[in-house]
DSSP file (Angstrom, degrees, kcal/mol; ACC not computed):
  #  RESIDUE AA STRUCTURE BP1 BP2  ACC     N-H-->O    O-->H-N    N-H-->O    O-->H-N    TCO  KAPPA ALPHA  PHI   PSI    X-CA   Y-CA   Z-CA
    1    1 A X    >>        0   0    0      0, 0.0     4,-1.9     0, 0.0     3,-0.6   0.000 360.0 360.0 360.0 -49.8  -27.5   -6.0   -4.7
    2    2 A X  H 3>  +     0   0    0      1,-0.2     4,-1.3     2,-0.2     3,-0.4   0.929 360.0  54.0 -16.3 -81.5  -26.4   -8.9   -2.4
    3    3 A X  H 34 S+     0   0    0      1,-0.2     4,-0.4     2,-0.2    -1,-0.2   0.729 111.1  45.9 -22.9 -47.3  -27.1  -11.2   -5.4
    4    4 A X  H <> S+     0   0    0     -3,-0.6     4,-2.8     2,-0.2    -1,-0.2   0.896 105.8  54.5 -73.1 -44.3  -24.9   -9.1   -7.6
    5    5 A X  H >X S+     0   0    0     -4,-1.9     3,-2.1    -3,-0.4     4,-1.0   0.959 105.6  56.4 -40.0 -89.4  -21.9   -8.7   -5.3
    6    6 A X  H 3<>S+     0   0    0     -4,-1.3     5,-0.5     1,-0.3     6,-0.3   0.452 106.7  59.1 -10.1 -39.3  -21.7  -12.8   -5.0
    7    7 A X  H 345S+     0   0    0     -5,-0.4    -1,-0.3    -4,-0.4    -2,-0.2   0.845 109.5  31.1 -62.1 -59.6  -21.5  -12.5   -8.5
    8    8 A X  H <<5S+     0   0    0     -4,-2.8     2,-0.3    -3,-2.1    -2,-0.2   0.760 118.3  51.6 -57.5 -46.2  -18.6  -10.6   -9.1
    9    9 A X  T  <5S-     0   0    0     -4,-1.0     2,-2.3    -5,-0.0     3,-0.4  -0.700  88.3-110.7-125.6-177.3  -16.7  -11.6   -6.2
   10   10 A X  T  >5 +     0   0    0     -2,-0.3     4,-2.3     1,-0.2    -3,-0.1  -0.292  52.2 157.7 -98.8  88.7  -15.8  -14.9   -4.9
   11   11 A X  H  >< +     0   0    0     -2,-2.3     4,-1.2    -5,-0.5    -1,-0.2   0.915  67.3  55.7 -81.4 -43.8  -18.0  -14.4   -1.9
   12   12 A X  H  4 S+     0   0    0     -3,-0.4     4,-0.3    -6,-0.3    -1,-0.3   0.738 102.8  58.0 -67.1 -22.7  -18.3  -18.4   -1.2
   13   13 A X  H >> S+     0   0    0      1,-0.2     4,-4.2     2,-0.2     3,-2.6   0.953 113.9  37.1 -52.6 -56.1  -14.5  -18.9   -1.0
   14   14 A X  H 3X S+     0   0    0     -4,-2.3     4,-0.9     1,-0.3    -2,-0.2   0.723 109.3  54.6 -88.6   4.7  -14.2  -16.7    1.5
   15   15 A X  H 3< S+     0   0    0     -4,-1.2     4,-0.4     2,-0.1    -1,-0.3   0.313 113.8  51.7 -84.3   0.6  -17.3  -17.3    3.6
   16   16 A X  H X> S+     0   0    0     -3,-2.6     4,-0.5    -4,-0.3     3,-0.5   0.800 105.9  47.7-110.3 -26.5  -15.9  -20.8    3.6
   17   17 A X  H >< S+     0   0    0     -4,-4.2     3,-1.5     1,-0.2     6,-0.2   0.961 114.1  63.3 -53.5 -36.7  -11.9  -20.0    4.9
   18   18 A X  T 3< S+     0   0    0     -4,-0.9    -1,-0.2    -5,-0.5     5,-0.2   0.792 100.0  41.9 -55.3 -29.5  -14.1  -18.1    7.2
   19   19 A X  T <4 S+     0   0    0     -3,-0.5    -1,-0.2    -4,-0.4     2,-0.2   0.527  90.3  97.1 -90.0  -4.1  -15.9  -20.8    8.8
   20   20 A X  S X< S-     0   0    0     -3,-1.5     3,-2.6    -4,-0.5     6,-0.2  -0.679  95.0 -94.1 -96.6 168.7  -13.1  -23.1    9.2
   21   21 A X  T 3  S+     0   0    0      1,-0.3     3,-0.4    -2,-0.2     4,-0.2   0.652 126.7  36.7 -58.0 -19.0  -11.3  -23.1   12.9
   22   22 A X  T 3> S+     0   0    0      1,-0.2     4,-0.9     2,-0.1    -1,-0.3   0.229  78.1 106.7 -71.4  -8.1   -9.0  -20.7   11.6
   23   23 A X  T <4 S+     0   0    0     -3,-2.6     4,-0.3     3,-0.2    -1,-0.2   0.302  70.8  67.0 -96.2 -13.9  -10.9  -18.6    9.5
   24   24 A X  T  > S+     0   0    0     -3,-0.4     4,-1.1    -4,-0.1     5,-0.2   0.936 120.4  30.0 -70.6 -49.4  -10.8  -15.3   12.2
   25   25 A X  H  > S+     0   0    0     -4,-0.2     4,-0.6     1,-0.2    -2,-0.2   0.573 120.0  49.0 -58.0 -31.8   -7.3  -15.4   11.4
   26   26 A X  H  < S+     0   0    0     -4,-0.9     4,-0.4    -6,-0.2    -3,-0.2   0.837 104.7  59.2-103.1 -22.9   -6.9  -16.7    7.8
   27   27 A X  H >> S+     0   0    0     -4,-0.3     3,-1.7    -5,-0.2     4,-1.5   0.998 112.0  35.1 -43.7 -73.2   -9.2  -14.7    6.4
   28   28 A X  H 3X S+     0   0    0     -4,-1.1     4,-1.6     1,-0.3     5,-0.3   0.940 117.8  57.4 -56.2 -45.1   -7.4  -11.2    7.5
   29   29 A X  H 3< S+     0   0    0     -4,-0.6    -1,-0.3    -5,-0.2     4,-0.2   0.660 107.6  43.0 -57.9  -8.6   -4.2  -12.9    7.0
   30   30 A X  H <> S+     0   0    0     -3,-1.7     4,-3.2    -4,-0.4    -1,-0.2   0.758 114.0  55.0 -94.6 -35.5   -5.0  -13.8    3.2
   31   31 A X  H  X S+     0   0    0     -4,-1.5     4,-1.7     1,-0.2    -2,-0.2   0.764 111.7  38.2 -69.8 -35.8   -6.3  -10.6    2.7
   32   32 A X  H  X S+     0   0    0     -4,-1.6     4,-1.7     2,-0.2    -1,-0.2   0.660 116.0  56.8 -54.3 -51.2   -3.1   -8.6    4.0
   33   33 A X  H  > S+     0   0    0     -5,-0.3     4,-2.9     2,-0.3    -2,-0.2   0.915 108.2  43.0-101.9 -50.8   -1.2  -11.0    2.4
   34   34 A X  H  X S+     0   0    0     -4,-3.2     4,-2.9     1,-0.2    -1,-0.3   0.979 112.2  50.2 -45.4 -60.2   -2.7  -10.4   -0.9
   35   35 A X  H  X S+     0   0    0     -4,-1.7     4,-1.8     2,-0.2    -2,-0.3   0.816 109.1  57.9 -55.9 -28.5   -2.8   -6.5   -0.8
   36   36 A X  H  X S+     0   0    0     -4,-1.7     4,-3.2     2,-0.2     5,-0.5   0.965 111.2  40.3 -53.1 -75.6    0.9   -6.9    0.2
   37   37 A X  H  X S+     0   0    0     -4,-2.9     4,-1.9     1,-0.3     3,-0.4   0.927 114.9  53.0 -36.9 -73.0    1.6   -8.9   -3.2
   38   38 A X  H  <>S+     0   0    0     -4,-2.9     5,-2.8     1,-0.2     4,-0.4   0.827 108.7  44.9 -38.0 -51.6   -0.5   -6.8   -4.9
   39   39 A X  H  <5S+     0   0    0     -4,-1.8     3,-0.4    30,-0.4    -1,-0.2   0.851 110.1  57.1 -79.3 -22.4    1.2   -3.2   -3.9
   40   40 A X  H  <5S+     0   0    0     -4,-3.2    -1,-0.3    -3,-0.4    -2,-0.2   0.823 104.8  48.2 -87.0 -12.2    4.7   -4.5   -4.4
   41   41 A X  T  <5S-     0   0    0     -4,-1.9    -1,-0.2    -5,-0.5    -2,-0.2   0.363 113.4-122.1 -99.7  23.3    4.1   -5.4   -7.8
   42   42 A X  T   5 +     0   0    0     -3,-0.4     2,-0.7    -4,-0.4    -3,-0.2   0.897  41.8 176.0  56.8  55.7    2.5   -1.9   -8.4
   43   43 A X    > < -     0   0    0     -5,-2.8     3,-0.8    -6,-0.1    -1,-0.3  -0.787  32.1-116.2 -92.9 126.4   -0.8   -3.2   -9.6
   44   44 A X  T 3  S+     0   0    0     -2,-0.7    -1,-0.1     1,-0.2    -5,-0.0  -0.236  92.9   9.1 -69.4 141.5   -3.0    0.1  -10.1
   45   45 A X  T 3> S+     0   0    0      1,-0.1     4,-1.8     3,-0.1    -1,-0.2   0.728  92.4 127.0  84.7  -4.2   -5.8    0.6   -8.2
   46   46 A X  H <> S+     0   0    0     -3,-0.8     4,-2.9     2,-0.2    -2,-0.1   0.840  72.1  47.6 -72.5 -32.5   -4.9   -2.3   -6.0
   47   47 A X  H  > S+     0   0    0      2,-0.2     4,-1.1     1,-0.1    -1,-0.2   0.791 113.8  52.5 -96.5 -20.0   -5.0   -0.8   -2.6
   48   48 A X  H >> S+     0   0    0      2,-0.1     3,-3.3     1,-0.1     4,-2.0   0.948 112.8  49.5 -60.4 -63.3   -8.9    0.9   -3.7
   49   49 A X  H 3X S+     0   0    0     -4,-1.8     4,-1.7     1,-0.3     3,-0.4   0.823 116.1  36.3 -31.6 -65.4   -9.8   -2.6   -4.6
   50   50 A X  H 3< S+     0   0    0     -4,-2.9    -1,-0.3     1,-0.2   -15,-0.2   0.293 109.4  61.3-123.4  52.1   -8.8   -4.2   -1.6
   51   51 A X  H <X S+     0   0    0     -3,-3.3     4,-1.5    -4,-1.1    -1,-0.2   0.689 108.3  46.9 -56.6 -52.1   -9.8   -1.4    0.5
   52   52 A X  H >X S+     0   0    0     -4,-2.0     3,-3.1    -3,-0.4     4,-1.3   0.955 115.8  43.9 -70.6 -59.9  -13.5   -2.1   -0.9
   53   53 A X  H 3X>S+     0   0    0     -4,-1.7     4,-2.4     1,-0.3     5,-0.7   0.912 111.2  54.4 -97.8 -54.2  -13.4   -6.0   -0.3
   54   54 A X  H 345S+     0   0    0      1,-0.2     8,-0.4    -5,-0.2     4,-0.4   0.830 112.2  44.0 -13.5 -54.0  -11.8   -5.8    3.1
   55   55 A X  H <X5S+     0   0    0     -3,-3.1     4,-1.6    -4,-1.5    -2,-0.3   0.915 113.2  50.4 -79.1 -46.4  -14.3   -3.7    4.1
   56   56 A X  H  <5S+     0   0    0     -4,-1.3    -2,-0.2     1,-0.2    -3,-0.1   0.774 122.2  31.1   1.1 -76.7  -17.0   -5.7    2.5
   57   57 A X  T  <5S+     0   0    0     -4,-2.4    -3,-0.2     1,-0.1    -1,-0.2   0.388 133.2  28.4 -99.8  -6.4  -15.8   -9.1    4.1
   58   58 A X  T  4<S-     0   0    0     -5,-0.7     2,-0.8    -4,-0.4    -3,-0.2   0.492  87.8-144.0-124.4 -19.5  -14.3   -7.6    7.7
   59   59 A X     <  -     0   0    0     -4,-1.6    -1,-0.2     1,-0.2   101,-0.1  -0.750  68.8 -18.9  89.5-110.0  -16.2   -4.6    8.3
   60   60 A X  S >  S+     0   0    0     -2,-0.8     3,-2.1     1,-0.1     4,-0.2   0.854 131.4  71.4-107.5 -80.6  -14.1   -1.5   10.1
   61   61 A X  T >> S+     0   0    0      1,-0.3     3,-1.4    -3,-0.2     4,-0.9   0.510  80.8  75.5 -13.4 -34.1  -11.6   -4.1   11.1
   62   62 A X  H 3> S+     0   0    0     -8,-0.4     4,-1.2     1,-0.3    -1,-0.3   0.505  81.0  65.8 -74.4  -6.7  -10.7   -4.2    7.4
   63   63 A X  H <> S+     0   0    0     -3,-2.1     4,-4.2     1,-0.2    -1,-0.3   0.959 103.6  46.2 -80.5 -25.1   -8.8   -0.9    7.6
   64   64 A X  H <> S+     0   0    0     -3,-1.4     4,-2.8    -4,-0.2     5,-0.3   0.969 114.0  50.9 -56.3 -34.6   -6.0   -2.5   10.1
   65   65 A X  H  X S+     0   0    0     -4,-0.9     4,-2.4     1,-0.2     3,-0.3   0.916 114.3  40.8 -68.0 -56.0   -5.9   -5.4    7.7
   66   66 A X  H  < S+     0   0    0     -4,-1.2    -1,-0.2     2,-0.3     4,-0.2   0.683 113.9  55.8  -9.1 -68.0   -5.4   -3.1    4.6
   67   67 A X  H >X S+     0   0    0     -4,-4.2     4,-2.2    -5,-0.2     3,-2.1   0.957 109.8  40.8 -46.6 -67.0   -3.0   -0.9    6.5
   68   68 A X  H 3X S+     0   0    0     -4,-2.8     4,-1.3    -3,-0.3    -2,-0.3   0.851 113.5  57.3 -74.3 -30.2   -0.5   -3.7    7.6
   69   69 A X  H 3< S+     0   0    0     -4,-2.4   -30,-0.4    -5,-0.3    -1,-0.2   0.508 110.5  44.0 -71.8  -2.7   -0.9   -5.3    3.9
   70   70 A X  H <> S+     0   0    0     -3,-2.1     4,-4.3    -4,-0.2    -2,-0.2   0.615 110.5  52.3 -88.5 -27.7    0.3   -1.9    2.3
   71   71 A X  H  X S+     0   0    0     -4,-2.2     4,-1.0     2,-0.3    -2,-0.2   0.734 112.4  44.1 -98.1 -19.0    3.1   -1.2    4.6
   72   72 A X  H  X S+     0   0    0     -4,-1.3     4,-2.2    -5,-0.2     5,-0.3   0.723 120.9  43.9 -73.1 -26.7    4.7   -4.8    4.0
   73   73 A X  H  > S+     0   0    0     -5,-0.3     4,-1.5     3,-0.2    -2,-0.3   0.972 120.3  38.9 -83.2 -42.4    4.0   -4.2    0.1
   74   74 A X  H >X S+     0   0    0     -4,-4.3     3,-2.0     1,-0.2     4,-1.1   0.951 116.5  51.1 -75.0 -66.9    5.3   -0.5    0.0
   75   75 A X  H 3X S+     0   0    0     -4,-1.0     4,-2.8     1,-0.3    -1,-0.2   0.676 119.6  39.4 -14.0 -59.1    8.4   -1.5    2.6
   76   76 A X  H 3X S+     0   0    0     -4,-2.2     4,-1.2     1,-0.3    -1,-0.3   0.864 116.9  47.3 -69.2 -39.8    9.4   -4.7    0.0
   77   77 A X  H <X S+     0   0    0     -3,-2.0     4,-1.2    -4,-1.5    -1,-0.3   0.988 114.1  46.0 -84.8 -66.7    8.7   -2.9   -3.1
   78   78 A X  H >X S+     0   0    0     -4,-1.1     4,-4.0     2,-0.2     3,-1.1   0.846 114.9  50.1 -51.9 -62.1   11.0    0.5   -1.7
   79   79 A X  H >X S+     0   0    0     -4,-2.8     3,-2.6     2,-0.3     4,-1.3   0.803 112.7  49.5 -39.5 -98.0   14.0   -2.0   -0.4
   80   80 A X  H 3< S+     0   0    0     -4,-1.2    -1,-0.3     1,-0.3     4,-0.3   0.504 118.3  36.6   7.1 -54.8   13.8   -3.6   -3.9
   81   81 A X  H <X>S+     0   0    0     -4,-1.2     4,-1.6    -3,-1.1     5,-0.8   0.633 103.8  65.0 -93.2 -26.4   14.0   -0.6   -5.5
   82   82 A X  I <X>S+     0   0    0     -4,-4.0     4,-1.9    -3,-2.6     5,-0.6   0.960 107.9  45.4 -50.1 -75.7   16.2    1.1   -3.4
   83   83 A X  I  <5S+     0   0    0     -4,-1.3     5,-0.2     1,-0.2     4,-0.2   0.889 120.5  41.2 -60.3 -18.3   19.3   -1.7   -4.5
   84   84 A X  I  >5S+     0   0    0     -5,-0.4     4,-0.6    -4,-0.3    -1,-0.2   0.969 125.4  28.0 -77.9 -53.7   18.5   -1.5   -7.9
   85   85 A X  I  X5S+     0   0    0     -4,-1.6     4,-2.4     2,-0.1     5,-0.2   0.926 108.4  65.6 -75.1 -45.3   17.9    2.2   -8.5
   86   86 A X  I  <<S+     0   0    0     -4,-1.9     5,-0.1    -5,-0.8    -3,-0.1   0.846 104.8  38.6 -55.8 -43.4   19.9    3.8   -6.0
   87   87 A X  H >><S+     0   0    0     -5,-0.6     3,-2.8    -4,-0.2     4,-1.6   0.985 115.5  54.2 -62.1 -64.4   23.5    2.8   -7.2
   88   88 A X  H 3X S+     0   0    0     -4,-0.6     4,-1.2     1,-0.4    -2,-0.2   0.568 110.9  43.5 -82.6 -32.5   22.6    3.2  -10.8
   89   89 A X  H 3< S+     0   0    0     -4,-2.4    -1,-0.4     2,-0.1     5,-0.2   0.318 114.7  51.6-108.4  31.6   21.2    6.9  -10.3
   90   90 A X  H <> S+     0   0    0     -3,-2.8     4,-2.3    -5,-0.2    -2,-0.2   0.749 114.3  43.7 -94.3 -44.5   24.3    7.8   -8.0
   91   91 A X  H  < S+     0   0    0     -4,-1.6    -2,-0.1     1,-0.2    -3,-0.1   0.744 121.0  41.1 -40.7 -52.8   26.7    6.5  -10.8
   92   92 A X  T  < S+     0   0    0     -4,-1.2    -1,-0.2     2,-0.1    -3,-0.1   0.588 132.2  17.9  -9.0 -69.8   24.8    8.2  -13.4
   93   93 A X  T >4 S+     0   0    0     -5,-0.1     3,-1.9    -4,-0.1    -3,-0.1   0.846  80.0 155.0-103.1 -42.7   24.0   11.6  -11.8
   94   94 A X  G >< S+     0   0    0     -4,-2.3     3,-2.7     1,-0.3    -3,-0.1  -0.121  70.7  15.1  82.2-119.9   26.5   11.8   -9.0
   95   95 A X  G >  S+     0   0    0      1,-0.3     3,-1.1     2,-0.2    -1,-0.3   0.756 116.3  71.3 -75.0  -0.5   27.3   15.4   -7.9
   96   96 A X  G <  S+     0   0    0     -3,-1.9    -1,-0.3     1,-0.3    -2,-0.2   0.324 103.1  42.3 -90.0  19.1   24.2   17.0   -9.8
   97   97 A X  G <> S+     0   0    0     -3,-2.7     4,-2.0    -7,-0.1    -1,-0.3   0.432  84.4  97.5-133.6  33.2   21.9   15.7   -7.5
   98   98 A X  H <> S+     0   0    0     -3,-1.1     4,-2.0     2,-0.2     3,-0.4   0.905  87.9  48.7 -58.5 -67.0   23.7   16.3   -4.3
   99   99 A X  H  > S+     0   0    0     -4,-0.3     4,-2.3     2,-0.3     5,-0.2   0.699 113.5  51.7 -67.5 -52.0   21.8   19.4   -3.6
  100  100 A X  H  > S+     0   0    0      1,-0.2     4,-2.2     2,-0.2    -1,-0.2   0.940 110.6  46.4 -19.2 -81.7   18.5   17.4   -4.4
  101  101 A X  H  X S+     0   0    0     -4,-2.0     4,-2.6    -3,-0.4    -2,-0.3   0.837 104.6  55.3 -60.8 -53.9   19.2   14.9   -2.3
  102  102 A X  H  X S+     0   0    0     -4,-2.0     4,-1.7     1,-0.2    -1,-0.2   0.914 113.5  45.9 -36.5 -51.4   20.3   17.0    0.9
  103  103 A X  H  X>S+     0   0    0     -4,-2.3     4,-5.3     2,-0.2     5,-1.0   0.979 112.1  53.9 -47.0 -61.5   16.6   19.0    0.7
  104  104 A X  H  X5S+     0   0    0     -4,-2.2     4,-2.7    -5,-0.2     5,-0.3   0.956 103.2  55.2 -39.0 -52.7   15.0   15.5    0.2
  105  105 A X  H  <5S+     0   0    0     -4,-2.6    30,-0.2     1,-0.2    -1,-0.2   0.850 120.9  36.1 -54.0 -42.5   16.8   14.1    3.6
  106  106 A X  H  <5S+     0   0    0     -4,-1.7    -1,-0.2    -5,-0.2     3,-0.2   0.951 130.1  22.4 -52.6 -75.4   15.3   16.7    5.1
  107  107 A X  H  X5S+     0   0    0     -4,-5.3     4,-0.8     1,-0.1    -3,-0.2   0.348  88.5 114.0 -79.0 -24.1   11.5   17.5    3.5
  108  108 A X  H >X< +     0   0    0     -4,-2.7     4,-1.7    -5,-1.0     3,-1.1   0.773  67.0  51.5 -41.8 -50.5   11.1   14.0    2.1
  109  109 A X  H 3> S+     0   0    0     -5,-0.3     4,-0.7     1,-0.2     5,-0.3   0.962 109.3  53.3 -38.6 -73.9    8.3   12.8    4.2
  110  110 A X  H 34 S+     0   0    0      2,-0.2    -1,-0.2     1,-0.2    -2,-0.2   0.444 101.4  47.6  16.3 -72.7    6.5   15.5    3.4
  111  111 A X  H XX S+     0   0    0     -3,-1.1     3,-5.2    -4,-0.8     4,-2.3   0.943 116.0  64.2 -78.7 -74.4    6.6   15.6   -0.6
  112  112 A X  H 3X S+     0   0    0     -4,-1.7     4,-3.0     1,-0.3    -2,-0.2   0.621 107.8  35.2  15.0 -90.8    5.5   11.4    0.6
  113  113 A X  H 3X S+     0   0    0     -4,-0.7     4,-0.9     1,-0.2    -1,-0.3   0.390 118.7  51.1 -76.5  10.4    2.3   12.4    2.2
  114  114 A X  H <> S+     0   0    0     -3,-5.2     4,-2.1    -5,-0.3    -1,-0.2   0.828 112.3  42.5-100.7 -37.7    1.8   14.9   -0.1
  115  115 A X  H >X>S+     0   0    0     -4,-2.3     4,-1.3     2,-0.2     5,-0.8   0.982 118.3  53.6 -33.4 -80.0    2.3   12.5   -3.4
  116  116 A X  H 3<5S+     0   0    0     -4,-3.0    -1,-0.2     1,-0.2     3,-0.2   0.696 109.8  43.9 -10.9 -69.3    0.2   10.0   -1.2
  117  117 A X  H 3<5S+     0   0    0     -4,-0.9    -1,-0.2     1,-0.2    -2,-0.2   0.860 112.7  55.0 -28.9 -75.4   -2.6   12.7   -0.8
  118  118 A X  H <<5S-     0   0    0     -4,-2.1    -2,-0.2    -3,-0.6    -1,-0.2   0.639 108.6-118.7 -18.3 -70.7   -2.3   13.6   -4.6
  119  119 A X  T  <5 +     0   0    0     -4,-1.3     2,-0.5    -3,-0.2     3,-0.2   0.121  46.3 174.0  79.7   9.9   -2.9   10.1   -5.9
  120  120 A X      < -     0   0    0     -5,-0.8     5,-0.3     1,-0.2    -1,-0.1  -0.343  44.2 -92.6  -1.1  68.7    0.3   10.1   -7.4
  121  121 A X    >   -     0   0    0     -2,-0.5     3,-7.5     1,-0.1     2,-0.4   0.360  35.3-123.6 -29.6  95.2    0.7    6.2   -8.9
  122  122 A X  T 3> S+     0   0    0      1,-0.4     4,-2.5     2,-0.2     5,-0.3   0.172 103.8  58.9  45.4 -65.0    2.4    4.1   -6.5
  123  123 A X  T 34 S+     0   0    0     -2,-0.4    -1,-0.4     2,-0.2     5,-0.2   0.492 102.5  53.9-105.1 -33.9    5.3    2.9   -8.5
  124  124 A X  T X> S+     0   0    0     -3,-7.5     3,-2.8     3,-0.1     4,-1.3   0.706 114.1  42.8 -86.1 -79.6    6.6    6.7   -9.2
  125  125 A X  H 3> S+     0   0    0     -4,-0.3     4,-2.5     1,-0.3     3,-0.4   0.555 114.7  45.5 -16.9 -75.9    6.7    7.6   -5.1
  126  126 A X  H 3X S+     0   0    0     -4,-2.5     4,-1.2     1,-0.3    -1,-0.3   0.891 118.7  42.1 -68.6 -19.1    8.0    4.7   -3.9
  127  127 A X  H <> S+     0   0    0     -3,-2.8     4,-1.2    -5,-0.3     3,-0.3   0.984 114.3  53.3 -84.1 -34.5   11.0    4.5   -6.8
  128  128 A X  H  X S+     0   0    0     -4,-1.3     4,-0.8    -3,-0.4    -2,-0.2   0.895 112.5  43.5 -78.7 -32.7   11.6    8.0   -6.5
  129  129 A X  H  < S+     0   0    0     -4,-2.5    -1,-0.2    -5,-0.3    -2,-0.2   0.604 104.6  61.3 -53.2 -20.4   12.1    7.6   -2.7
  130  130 A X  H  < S+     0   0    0     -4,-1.2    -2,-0.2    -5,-0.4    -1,-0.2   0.844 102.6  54.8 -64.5 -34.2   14.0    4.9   -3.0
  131  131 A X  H  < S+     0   0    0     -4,-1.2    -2,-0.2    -5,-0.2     2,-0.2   0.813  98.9  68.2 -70.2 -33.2   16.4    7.0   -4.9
  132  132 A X  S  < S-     0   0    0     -4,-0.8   -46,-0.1    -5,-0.2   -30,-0.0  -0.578  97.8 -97.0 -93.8 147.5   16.9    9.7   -2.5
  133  133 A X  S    S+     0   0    0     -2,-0.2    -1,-0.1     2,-0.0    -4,-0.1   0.455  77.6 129.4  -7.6 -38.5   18.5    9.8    0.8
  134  134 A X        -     0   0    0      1,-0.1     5,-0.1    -5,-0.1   -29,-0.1  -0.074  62.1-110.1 -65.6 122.4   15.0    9.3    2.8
  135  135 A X    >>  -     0   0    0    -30,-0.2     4,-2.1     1,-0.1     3,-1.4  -0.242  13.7-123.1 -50.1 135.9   15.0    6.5    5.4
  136  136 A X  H 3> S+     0   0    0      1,-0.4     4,-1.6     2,-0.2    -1,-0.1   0.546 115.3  50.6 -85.9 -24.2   13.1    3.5    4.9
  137  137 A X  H 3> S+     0   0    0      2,-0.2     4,-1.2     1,-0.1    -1,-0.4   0.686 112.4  52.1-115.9 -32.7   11.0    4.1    8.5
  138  138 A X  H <> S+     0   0    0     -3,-1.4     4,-3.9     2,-0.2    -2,-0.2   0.968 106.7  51.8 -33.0 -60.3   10.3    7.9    7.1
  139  139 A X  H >X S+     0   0    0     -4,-2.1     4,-2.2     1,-0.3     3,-1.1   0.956 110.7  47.9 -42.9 -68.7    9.0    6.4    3.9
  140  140 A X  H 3X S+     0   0    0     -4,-1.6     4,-3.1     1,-0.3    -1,-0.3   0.761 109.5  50.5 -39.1 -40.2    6.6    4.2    5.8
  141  141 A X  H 3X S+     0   0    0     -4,-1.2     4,-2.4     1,-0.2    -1,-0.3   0.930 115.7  40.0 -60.3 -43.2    5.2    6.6    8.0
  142  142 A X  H << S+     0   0    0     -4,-3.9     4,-0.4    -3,-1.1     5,-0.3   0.864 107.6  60.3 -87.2 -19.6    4.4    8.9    5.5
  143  143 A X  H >X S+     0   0    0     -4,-2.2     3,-4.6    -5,-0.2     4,-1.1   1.000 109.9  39.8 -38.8 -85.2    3.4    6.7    3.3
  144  144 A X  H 3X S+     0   0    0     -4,-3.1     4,-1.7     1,-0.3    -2,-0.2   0.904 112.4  58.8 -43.6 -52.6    0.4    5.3    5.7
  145  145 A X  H 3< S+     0   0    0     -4,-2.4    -1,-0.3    -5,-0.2    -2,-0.2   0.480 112.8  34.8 -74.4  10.5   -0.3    8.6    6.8
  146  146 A X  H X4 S+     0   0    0     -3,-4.6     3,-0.6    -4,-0.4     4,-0.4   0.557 121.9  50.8-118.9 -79.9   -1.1    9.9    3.2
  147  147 A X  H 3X S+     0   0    0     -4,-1.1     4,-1.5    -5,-0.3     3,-0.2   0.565  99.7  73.3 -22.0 -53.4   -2.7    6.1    2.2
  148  148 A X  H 3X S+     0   0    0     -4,-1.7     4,-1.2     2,-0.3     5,-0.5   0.735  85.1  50.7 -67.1 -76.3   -4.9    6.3    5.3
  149  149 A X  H <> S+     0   0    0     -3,-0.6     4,-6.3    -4,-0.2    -1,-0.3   0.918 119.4  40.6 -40.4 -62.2   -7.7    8.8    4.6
  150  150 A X  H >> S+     0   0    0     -4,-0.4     3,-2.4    -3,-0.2     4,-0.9   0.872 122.0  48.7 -69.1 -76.3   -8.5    6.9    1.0
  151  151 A X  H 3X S+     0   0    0     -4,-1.5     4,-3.1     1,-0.3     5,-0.4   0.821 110.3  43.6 -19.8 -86.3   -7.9    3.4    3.0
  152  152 A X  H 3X S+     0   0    0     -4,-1.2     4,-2.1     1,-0.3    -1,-0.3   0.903 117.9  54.5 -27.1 -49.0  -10.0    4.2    5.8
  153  153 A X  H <X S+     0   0    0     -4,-6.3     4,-1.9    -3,-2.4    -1,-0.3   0.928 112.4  39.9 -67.6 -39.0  -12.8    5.6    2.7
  154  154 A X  H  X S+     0   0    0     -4,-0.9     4,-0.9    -3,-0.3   -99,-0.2   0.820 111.7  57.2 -86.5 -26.0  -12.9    2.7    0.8
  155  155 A X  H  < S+     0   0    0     -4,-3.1     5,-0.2    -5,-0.4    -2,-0.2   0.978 109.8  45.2 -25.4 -68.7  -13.0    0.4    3.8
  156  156 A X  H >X S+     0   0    0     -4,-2.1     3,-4.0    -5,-0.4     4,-2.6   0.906 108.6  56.7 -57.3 -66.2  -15.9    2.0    5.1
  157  157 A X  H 3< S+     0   0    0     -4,-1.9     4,-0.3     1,-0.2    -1,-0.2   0.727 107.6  50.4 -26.7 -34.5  -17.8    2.1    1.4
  158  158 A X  T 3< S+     0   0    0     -4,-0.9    -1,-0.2     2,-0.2    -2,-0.2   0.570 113.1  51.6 -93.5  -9.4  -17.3   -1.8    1.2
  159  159 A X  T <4 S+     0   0    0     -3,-4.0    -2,-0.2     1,-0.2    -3,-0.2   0.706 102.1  55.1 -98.9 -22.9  -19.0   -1.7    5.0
  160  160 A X     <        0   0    0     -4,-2.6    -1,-0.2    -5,-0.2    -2,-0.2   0.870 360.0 360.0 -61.3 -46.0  -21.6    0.1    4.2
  161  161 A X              0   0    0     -4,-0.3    -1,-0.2    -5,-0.3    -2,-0.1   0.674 360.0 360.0 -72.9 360.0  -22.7   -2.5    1.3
């Protein structure tokens, strides 16, 4: 199984950033850095992926790394999407989603961690929050706390191996 792994992924790059004096620290940081990249360009299936390899190559540790590389990629992506969408569907929709929006400001986390929960692709949650009223430090929260279980599972899966 070892054999196979090694195969697949590019096991000797990163056992060798690991060995160099820097390598407890550039390792997690590459890894973060990546999933970060990854989640703001709403590549599916990114945050399973490098959930597994996280866990893999960091153990348990890998869920912090994971964590803080989702919540800079969802944060960038929402911001992003927030100035782009958000004039365009006030202009657009105006007073017919006043009513919407008020419930949202309210309940939004909520619907979040329940989207989150759901599996609900990435790319609709955070644009459809972007749109609505909900504060950018809501988002995040609920965000992790609905990501977190499936983090925390595919960490663990990759620690196991």
């Amino acid at each position: 199984m070892d054999a196979f792994v090694s195969s697949i992924l590019p096991m000797s790059m990163l056992e060798s950033i690991a060995a160099t004096p820097f390598g407890p620290l550039a390792l997690p940081a590459l890894l973060a850095t990546v999933t970060a990249s990854l989640v703001a360009f709403s590549v599916p299936g990114a945050v399973n992926a490098m959930s597994f390899l996280s866990g893999l190559v960091l153990g348990v540790a890998g869920i912090l790394v994971v964590s803080l590389g989702v919540l800079a990629g969802s944060h960038l992506l929402f911001l992003v999407t927030r100035r782009w969408l958000g004039e365009r569907m006030q202009r657009q929709f105006g007073e017919r989603l006043q009513g919407v929006q008020e419930h949202l400001a309210r309940k939004g986390p909520i619907y979040v961690v329940g989207a989150r929960l759901g599996a609900v692709p990435h790319a609709v949650v955070t644009a459809g929050c972007a749109a609505t009223p909900i504060s950018a430090r809501a988002f995040l929260a609920a965000s992790l706390l609905g990501m977190l279980p499936g983090i925390c599972l595919a960490v663990l899966a990759g620690s196991a191996i």
